[in-house]
DRENPADO-248268 format. One record per residue (C-alpha): x, y, z. Coordinates in steps of 0.2 Angstrom, whole numbers, plus 5000, padded with zeros to 4 digits. Layout:
residues N
XYZ
...
This chain:
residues 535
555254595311
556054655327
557054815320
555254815307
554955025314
556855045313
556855015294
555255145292
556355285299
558055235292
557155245275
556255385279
557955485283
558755425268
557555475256
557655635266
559455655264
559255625245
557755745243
558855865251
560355865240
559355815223
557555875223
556455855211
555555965201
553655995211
552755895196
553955775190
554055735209
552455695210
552455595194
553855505201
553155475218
551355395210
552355285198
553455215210
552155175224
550855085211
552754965206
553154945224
551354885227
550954775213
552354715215
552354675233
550554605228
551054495215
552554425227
551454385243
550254315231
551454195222
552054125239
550454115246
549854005233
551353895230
551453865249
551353685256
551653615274
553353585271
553853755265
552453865273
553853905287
554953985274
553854065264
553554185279
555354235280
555154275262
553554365265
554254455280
555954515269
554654555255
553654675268
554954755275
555654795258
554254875252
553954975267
555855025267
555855085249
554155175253
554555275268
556155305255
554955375244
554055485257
555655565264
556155615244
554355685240
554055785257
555955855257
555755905237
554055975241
554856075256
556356135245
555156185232
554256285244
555956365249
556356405233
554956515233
555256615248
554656785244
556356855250
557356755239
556456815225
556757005227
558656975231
558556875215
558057015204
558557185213
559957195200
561657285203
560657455216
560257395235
558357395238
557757485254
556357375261
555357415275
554657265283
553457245298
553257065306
553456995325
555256965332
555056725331
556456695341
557656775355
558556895350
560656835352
561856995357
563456955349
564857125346
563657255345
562357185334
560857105338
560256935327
558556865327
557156795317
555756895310
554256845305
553356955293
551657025288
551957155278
553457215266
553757385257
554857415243
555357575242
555957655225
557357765225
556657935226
555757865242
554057935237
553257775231
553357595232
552657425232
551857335246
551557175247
551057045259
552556935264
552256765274
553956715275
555356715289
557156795289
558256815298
558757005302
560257075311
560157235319
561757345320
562357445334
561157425347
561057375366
560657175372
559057225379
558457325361
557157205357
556357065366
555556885358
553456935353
554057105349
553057185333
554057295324
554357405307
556057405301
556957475286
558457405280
558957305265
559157125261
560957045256
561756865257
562656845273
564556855276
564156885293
565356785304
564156745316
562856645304
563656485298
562956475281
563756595272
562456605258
560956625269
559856785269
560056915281
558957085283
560057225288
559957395298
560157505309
559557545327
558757705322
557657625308
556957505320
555257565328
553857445339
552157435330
550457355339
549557275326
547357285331
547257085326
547056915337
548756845335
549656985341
548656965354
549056795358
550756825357
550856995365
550156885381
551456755380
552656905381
551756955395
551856785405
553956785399
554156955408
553256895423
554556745426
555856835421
555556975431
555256835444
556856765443
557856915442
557056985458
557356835468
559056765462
560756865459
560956865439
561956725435
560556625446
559056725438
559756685419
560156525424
558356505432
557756595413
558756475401
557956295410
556156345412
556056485397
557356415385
558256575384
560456555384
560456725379
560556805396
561756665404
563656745403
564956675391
565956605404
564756515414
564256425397
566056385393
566156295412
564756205407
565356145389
567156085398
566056015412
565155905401
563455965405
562856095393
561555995388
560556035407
560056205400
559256135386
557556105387
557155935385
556355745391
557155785409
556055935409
554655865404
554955725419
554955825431
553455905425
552355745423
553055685441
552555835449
550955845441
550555655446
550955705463
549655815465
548455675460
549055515465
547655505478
546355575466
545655425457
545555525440
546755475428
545855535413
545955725420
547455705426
548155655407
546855815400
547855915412
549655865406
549055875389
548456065389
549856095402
551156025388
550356125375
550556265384
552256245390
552856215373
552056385366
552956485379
554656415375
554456405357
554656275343
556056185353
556455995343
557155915360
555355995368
554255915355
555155765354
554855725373
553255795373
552555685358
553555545366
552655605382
550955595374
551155405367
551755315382
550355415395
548955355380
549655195380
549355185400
547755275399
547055105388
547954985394
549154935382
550954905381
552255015373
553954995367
555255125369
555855095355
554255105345
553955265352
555455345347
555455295331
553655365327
554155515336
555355535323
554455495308
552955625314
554255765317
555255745301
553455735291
552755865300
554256005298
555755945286
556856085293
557155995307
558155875296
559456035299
559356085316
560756005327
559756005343
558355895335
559955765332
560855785348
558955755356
558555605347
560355525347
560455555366
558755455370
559255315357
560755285368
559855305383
558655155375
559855045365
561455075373
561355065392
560254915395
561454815383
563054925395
562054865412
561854685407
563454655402
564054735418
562654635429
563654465420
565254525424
564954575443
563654455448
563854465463
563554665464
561554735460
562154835447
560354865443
559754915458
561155055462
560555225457
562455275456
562855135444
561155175434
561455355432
563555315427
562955205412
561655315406
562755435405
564255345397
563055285385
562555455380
564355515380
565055345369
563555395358
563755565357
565655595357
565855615337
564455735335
565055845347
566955825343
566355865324
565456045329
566156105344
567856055341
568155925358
567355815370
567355865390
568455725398
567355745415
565855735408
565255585419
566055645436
565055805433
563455735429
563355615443
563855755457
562555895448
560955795442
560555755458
560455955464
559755985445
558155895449
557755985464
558156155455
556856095441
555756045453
555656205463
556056335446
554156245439
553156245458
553656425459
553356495442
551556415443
551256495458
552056635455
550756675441
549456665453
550256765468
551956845465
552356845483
552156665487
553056615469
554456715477
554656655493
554556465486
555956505471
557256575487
558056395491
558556385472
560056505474
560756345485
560656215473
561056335458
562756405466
563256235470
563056205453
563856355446
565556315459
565456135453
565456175433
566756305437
568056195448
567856055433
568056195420
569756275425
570456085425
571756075413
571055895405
569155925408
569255965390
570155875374
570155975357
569855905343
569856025331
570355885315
568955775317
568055765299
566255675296
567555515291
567955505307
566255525313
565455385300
567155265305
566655285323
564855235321
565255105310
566655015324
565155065338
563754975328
565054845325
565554825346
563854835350
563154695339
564554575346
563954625363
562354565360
562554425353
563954385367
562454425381
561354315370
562354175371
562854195388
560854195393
560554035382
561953945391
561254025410
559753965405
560153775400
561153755414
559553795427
558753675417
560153545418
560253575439
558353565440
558153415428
């Protein structure tokens, strides 16, 4: 029963995988996904029931096994069943994207649409055209004499490239009213070459302010984006200032190409992506402020509301959610008293995400997020044993140095095939780099979140708190860049395929289960010999 969680979300990610790559049709689904659970279930019934009757004394023992196996089949095979059913109902609901439909039908003539809707993500420059996603409200057909035409209302999100304009066109929260026309992508830039893209030009682009609540609501998280930007950019130099934007608001866009290049060969790209180190630094600094206030139950309403709010102003981020819901789950478990597994909490992390938003089954930074904290809970305490028995003699445990090298070669011996597989190679100085910069990182976190809160309270004083950053951050910036320009910071690897990827996983899964149960022994054997000297 100790991997029992693991099994719920290895099924669950299966029967996503498969629902995926051979939905069902929405009613037969549903059919199939009824039948299937009553036969798991009476099944499983008439199983424990047949071993709970039969048992005696002498096979009571292992009847349990068999009860346990029987249990943890069923449950497999159910969250199997789940993954299928939500990933069929979500490609179903795909299928029907009102987009989809009109490029569908439009026939051999391009359809002028004029759509209006709210600019979802921040907008990526890239060669004179500007990409982003936009969610719509409203869509206008227009017929070809352009006198009439038939609006509707459209729900559905797509993602629309802007020719020909400047970087700073449009901002994220933006409402606008564009006319263009839609048309499967053989852009370059987009990766999936038969994905939707609404096209046009500057000129048909114009800003609209809708007169309802959620504009509203956005247009005030706009507002609080160009306050701490404008921040940033007034108290930093601009490779500071966007580097200050990317690890408080999430935004890359502004950071120059070759400062993120220093950082990929460096090894520590993953720093400007908003994730559990963020949301550290957040809860220590929060817990600061009431460590002498015997109020714990405020103190976690704070955090709460402040983690809510936080992740509306960056935006649907999976590596943000992930550590905020794993956030939530260990300060509950505090708050009443009980213990918590790591482990545990990972894994219902994941199930919660993946049920409540399928598409994050595609999104590669929802992977790297959950792969790099399983490494950090299953890798490096098996890593620091096996160096605590090798070097007894040393406190490996109690070295921050030694701490912070393990974690970070378990995330990098974890990591290295997925990265090798999309970005082509795997920084060699990955470790060096994170041990010399995570230590100035924190301090930059630290100081970017004190100042931007009091900076929304009085500029001034936001201002004069953000100056020691430029320190910290130019340290940074001359650090990636000396490990950058090495010749052998980085290895390509431009022929690695997903076999090399599932053979490296399978030799590590392999390697790590000897190590183990070569640490398990080693403890049994410790063990008997203190009980030997003191008997």
């Amino acid at each position: 029963m100790k991997y029992y969680y693991l099994l719920w979300a290895v099924g669950l990610t299966a029967g996503s995988y498969i629902g995926s790559k051979y939905p069902a049709g929405i009613y037969l689904n549903v059919f199939y996904a009824l039948f299937t659970m009553i036969l798991i279930s009476v099944s499983g019934f008439f199983t424990v029931k047949k071993l709970l009757h039969k048992s005696t004394e002498d096979r009571l023992e292992d009847n349990k096994k068999i009860l346990s196996a029987v249990i943890i089949v069923v449950s497999f095979f159910a969250f199997l069943l789940i993954g299928y059913v939500n990933f069929s109902v979500y490609n179903y609901r795909e299928s029907k994207n009102i987009f989809y439909l009109i490029e569908k039908h439009k026939g051999s003539s391009r359809q002028n649409i004029i759509l209006d809707g709210r600019v979802a993500s921040y907008p990526k420059y890239s060669y004179g055209n500007l990409y982003f996603l936009l969610e719509t409200g409203r869509a206008l057909i227009v017929r070809e004499d352009r006198d009439t035409g038939i609006t509707f209302k459209a729900d559905d999100p797509i993602k629309v490239k802007i020719k020909n304009c400047d970087p700073g066109f449009l901002l994220r929260d933006d409402y606008i009213s564009v006319d263009g026309y839609i048309n499967l992508s053989k852009d370059t830039y987009l990766k999936n070459s038969d994905e939707l893209i609404f096209v046009s030009e500057v000129s048909n682009v114009k800003r609209i302010m809708p007169d309802n609540f959620v504009y509203k609501i956005f247009r005030f998280r706009g507002r609080v984006y160009k306050h701490l930007k404008n921040v940033y950019f007034k108290s930093l130099n601009s490779e500071s200032a966007s580097i200050a934007e990317a690890l408080v608001l999430g935004n890359k866009s502004d950071v120059p190409g070759y400062v993120l290049e220093n950082f990929k060969k460096s090894g520590v790209f993953h720093l400007l992506a908003i994730s559990g180190l963020h949301i550290s630094i957040l809860l220590y600094f929060i817990n600061w402020i009431f460590r002498k206030i015997n109020f714990f139950t405020f103190s976690f309403l704070l955090i709460f509301i402040f983690l809510l709010i936080y992740n509306f102003l960056v935006g649907e981020k999976a590596s943000m959610q992930r550590a905020t819901i794993m956030s939530v789950f260990i300060i509950l478990a505090g708050m009443w008293g009980r213990e918590y597994s790591q482990r545990i909490v990972l894994y219902f992390t994941y199930i919660a995400m993946i049920l409540s938003n399928p598409s994050f089954f595609y999104d590669l930074g929802f992977w790297l997020s959950f792969i790099s904290m399983a490494a950090i809970i299953f890798v490096s305490p098996v890593l620091l044993n096996f160096l605590s028995k090798i070097f007894p003699k040393f406190k490996i445990k109690e070295s921050y140095i030694v701490r912070m090298a393990v974690l970070t070669i378990s995330v990098q011996i974890v990591l290295t095939p997925m990265i090798s597989y999309f970005f082509g190679g795997v920084s060699t100085v990955a470790v060096a780099a994170n041990l010399i910069i995570i230590p100035a990182f924190y301090a930059v976190l630290l100081l970017l979140f004190v100042s931007s809160v009091f900076s929304m309270i009085w500029m001034p004083l936001g201002i004069f708190i953000l100056k020691p950053v430029s320190i910290f951050i130019t340290y940074i910036l001359r650090v990636t860049a000396f490990l950058g320009k090495l010749d052998f910071s980085f290895l390509s690897l431009d022929h690695f395929y997903m076999k090399h990827v599932i053979t490296y996983y399978a030799v590590l899964l392999a390697l790590f289960y000897i190590l183990k149960k070569y640490l398990s022994r080693s403890n049994s054997s410790d063990q008997k010999k203190e009980k030997a000297i003191i008997g």
